[in-house]
C-alpha positions as CSV (number, residue, x, y, z in Angstrom):
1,X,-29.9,-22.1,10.7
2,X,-29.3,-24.8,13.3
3,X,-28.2,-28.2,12.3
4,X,-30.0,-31.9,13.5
5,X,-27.1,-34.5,12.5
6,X,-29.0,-37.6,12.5
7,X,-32.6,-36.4,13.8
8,X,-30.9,-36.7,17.4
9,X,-30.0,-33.3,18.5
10,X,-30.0,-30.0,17.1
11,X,-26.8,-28.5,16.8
12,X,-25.2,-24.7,16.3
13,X,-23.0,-23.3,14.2
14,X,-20.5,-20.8,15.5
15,X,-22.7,-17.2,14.5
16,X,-26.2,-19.1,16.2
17,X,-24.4,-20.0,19.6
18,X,-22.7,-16.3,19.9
19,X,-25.6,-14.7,19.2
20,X,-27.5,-17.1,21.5
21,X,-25.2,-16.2,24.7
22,X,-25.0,-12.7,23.4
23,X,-21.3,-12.7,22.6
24,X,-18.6,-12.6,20.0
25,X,-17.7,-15.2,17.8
26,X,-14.3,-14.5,18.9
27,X,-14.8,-14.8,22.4
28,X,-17.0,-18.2,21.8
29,X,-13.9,-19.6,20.0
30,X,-11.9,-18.7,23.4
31,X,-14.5,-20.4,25.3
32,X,-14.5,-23.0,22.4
33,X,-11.7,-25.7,24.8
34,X,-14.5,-25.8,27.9
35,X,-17.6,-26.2,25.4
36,X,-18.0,-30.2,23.7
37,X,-18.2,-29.4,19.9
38,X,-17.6,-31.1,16.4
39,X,-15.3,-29.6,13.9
40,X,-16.2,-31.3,10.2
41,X,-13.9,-30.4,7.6
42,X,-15.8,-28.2,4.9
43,X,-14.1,-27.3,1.5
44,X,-10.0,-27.9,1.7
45,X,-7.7,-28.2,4.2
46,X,-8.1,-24.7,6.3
47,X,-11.4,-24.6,6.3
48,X,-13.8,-26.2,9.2
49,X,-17.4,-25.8,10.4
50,X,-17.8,-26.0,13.9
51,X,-21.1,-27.4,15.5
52,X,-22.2,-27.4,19.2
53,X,-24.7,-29.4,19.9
54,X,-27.5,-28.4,21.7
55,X,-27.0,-30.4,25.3
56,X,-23.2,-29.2,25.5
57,X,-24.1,-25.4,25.2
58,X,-26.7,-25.9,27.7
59,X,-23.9,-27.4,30.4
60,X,-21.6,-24.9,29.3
61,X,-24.5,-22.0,30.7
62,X,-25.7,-24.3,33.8
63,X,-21.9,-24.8,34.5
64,X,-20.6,-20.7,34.3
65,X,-24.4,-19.5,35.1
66,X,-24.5,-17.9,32.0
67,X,-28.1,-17.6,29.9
68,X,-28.5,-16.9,26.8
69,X,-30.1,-13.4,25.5
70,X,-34.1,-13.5,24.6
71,X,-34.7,-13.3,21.2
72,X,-36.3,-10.4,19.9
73,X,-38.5,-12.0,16.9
């Protein structure tokens, strides 16, 4: 489920904006340092959700020509 942080822009958790470009969530955290994203601390010190917002994914795929796999319902 994406996330609107406030009523702005919807944003994507890791799993959403992998399986939007139709990769790993490893290989999205490797791409992670070219891609503008929020890290909010969630549940102790280790652990940390990481949202990309909606207008930053979209640069990311304009800027390396990638697009993103078509749903299939």
């Amino acid at each position: 489920m994406s996330v609107t942080i406030g009523g702005v822009e919807r944003h994507f958790r890791m799993g959403e904006a992998a399986k939007l470009l139709g990769v790993s969530r490893g290989t999205l955290y490797r791409w992670l340092p070219q891609i503008v994203h929020r890290r909010i601390p969630a549940g102790g010190l280790t652990k940390e959700i990481v949202l990309i917002a909606e207008s930053s994914l979209a640069e990311f795929l304009t800027r390396y020509e990638r697009r993103p796999e078509a749903s299939h319902g």
